[in-house]
C-alpha positions as CSV (number, residue, x, y, z in Angstrom):
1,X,67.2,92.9,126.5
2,X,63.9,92.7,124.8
3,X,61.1,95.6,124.9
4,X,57.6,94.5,124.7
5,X,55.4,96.5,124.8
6,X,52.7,96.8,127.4
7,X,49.8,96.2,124.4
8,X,51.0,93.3,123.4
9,X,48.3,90.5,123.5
10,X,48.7,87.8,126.4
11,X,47.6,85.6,128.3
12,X,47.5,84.7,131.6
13,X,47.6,80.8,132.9
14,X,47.5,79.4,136.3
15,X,48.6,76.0,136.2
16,X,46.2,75.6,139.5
17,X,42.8,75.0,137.0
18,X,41.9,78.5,137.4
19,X,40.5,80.4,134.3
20,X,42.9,82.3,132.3
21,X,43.5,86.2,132.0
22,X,43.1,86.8,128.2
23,X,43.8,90.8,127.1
24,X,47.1,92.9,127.3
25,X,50.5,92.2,128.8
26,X,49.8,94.7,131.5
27,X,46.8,93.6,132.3
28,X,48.0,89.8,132.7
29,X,51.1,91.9,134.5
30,X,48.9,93.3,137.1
31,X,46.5,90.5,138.0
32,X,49.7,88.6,138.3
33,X,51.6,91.2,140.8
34,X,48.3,90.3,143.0
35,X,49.0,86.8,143.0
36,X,50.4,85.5,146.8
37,X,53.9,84.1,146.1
38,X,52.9,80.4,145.9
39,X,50.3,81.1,143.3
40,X,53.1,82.8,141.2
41,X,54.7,79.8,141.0
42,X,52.6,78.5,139.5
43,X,51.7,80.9,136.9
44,X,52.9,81.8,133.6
45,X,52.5,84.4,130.7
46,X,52.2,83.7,127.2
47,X,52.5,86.2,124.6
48,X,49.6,85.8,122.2
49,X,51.8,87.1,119.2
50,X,55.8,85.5,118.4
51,X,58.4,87.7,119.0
52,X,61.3,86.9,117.0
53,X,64.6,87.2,119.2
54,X,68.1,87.1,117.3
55,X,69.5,83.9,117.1
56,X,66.5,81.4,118.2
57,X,63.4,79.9,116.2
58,X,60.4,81.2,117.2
59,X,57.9,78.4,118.1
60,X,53.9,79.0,117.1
């Protein structure tokens, strides 16, 4: 299991058109945790910055 850590940069996208959460992973964490369910299916996280895992590429 990975450990990010909670200041990582991110980003928050709802794939709905509305604007994105730009600043740290918790802050993307908790705006998301507000979502209703059916928004959160429609929402990812990014990670601003790669994190290299073991055994895959990492894409930029």
């Amino acid at each position: 299991m990975m450990n990010i850590p909670w200041d990582q940069p991110a980003t928050l996208i709802d794939l709905d058109g509305k604007t994105p959460v730009v600043g740290l992973l918790l802050e993307c964490v908790m705006h998301f945790s507000l979502f209703k369910p059916f928004a959160k299916e429609q929402s990812r996280i990014l990670l601003t910055q790669p994190v290299f895992r073991e055994g895959r590429k990492t894409r930029t």
